[in-house]
Structure formats: C-alpha cells, structure tokens
Backbone as numpy.savetxt, mean C-alpha at the origin, in Angstrom:
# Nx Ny Nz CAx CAy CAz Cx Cy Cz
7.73 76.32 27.11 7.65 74.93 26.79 8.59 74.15 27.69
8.02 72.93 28.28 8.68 72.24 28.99 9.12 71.07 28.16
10.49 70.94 28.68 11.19 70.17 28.14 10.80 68.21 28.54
10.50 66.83 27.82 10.60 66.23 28.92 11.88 65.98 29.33
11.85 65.14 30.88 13.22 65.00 31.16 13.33 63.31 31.12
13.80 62.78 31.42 14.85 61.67 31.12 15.28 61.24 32.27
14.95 60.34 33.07 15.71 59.17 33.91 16.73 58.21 33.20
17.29 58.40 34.47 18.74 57.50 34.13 17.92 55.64 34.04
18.23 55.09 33.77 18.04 53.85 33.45 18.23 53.24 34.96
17.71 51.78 35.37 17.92 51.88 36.84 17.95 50.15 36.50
18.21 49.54 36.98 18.58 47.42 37.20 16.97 47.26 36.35
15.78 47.35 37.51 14.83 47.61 36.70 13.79 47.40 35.90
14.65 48.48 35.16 13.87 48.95 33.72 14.55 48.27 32.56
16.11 48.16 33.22 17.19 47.48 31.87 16.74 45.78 31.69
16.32 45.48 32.93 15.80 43.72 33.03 15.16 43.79 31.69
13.53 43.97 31.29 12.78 43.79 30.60 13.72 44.04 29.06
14.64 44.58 28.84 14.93 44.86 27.65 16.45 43.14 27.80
16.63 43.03 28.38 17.48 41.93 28.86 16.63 40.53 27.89
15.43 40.34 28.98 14.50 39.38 28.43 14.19 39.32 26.70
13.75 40.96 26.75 13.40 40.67 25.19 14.51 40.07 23.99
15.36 40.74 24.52 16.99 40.22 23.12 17.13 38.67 23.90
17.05 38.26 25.36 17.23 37.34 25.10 16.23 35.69 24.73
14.74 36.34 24.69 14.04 36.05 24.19 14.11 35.22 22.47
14.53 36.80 21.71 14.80 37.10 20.43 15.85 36.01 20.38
17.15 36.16 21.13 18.02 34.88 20.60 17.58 33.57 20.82
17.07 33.48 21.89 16.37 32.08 21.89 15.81 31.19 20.68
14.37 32.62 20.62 13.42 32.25 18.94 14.72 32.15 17.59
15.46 32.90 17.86 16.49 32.60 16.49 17.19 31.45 16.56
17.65 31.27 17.40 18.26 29.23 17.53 17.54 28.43 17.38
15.93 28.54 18.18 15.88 27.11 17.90 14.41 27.12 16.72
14.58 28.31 16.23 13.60 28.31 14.96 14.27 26.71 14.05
15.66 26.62 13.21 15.63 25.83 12.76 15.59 24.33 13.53
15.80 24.13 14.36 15.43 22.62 15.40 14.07 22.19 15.49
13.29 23.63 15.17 11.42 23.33 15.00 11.29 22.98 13.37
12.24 23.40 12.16 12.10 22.92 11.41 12.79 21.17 10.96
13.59 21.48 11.65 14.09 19.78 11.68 13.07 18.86 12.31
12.72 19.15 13.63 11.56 17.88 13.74 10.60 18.13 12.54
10.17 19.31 11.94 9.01 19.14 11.20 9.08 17.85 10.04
10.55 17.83 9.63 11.27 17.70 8.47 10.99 15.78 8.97
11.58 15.67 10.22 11.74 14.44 11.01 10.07 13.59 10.79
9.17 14.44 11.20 7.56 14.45 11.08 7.41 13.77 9.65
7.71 14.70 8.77 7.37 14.23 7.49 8.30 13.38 7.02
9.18 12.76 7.45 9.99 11.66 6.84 8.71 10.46 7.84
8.90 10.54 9.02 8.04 9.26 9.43 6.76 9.32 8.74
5.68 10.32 8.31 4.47 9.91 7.85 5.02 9.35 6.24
6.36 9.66 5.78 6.57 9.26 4.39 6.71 7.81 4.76
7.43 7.47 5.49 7.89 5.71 5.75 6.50 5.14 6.54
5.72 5.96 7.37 4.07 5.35 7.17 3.42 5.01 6.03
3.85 5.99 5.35 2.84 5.91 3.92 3.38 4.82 3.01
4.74 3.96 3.08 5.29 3.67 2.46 5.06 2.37 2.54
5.23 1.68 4.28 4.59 0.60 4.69 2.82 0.54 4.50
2.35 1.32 4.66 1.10 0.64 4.24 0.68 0.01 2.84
1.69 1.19 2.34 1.45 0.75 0.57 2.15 -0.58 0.54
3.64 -0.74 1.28 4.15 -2.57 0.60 3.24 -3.52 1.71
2.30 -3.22 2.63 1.33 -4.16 3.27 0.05 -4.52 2.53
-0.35 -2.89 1.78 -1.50 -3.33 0.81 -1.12 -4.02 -0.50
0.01 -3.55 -0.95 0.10 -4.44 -1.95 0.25 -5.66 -1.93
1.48 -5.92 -0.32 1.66 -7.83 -0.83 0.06 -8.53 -0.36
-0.89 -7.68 0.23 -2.06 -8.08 0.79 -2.61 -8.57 -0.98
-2.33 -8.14 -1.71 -3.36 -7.82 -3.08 -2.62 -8.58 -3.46
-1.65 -8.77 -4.07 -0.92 -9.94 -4.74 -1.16 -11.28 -4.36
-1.04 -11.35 -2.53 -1.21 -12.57 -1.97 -2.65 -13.27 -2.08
-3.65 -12.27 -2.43 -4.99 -12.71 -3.04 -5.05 -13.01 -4.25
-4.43 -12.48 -5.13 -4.61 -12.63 -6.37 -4.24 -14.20 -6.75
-3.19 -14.46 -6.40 -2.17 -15.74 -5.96 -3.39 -16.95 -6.15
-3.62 -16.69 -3.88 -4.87 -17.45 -3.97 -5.79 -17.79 -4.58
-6.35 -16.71 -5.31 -7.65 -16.91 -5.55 -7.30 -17.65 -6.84
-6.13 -17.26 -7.51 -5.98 -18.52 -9.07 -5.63 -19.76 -8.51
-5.29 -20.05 -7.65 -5.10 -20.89 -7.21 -6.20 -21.97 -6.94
-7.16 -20.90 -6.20 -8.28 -22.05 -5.79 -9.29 -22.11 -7.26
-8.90 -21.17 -8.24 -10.00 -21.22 -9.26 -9.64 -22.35 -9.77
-8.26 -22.94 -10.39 -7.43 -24.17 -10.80 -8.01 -25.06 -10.10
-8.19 -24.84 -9.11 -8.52 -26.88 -7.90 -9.83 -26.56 -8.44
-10.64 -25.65 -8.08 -11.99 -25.82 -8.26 -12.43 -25.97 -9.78
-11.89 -25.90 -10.69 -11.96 -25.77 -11.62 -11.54 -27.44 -12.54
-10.37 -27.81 -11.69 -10.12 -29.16 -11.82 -10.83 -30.76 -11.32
-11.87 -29.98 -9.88 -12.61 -30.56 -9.39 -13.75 -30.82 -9.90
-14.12 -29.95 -10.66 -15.74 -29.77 -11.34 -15.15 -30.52 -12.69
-14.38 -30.66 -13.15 -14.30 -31.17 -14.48 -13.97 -33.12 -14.45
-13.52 -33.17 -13.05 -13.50 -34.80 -12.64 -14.25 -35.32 -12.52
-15.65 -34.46 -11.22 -16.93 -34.88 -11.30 -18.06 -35.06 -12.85
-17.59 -33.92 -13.74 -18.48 -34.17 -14.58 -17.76 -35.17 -15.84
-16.10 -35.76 -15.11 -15.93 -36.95 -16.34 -16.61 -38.47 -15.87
-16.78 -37.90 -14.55 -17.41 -39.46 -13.47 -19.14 -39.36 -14.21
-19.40 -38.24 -14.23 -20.46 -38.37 -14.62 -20.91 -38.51 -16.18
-20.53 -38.34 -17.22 -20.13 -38.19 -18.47 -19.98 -39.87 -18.80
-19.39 -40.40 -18.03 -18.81 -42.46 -17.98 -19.97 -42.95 -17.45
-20.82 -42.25 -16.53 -21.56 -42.92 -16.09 -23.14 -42.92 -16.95
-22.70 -41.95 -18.14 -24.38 -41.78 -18.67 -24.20 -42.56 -20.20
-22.76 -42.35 -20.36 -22.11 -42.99 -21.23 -21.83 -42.08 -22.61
-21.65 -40.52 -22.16 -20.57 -39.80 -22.91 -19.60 -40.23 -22.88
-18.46 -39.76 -24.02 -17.47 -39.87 -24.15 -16.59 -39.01 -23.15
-15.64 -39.30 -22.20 -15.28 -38.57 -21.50 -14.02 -37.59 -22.03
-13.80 -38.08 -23.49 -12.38 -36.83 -23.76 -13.21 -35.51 -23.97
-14.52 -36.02 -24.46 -15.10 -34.98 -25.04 -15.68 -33.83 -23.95
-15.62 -34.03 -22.48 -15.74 -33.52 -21.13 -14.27 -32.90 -21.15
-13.15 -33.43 -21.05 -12.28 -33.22 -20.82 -11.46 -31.79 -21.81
-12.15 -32.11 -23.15 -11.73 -30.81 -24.37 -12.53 -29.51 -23.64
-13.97 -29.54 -23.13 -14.62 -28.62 -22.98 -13.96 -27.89 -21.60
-13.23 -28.61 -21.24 -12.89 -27.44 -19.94 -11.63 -26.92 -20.21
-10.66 -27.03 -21.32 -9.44 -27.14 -21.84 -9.46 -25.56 -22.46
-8.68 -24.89 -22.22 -8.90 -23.43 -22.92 -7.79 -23.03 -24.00
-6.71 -23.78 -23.84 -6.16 -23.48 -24.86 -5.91 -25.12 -26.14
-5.40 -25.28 -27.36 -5.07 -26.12 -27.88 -4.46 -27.25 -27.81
-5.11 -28.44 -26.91 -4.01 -29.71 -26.66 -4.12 -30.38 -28.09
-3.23 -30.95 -28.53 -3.23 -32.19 -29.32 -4.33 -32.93 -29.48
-4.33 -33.46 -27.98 -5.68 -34.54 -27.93 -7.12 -34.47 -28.37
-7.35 -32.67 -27.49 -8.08 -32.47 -28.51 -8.67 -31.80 -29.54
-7.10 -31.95 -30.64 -7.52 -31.17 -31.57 -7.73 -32.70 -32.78
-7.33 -34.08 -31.99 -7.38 -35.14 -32.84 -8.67 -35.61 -32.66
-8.86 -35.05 -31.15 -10.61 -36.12 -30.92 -11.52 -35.47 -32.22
-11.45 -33.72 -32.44 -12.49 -32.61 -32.90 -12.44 -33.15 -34.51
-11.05 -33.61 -34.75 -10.72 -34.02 -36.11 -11.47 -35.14 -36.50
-11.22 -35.98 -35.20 -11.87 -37.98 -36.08 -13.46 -37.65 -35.68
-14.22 -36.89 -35.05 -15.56 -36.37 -34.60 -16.34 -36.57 -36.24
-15.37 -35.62 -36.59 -15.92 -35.35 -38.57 -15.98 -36.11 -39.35
C-alpha cells in the first residue's frame, strides 16, 4: 500500500485560502451595515407612508370643509330665490323661510303657533 504523500504548501496554494478568510471577514463586517440600510429603507417607506396619509387626509378634510360650505351658500341661495318668489305670488314669506330652517327658531315656532 502506497502511502499518499504531501507537498509542502507553496505562495500559491496558501493565496486562495488567504482570499477565502479574507472574504469571510469581509461578509462578517459588513453583514450588519446591509442590515442598517435595510432598517434605513424601512424607516423612509414608513415616513412615505406617513406623508401620504397626512396629504390624504388634509386632502379629505379640506373637502369636507368645502363642500359644507358651498352646501350653506347654495342652500342659502335657493331659499332667497324662493322668498322672491313666494312675495311675488303672494305667499307668506316667513312661511318659505321656516321650511328651509332645520332646527327650532323662535320665529318659527310663533308663526306655526298663530297659523292655528
């Protein structure tokens, strides 16, 4: 039986084992620096996610706003025209004026009263 034999190690052969450990230390340093940007990554899509939400919301509020807003004018507009018109047929115009009224004024809870 033959034995095998064994070379001495030579510049080389020792290189490639050089590379690999220093390979290996490489991947071990900057493993956590790949988790910090990841970390970095997900903080900016969090502060993306964060601005869109306070853009959609003041977007939604700032409509909501509006739109009572213009329901009031329009709402105040249609009830002028129909007291112009109400005088002109020769309704009583408080009695225009109660019907667009949604909650309890005085006025007309006195007009609804002397009505009877």
């Amino acid at each position: 039986m033959d034995q095998p034999t064994t070379t001495p190690l030579t510049s080389n052969q020792d290189g490639p084992r050089w590379k690999k450990l220093y390979k290996s230390v490489i991947t071990y340093f900057t493993v956590p620096k790949e988790t910090e940007l990841t970390e970095i990554r997900s903080l900016s899509n969090m502060e993306k996610n964060s601005l869109t939400t306070t853009v959609c919301g003041t977007i939604i509020i700032s409509s909501i706003i509006i739109g009572a807003i213009m329901y009031n004018i329009n709402d105040r507009n249609n009830m002028a025209k129909n007291i112009e018109t109400a005088i002109q047929k020769g309704i009583d115009p408080i009695s225009v004026k109660c019907a667009y009224e949604t909650d309890a004024k005085p006025v007309c809870m006195a007009y609804a009263l002397g009505k009877k």
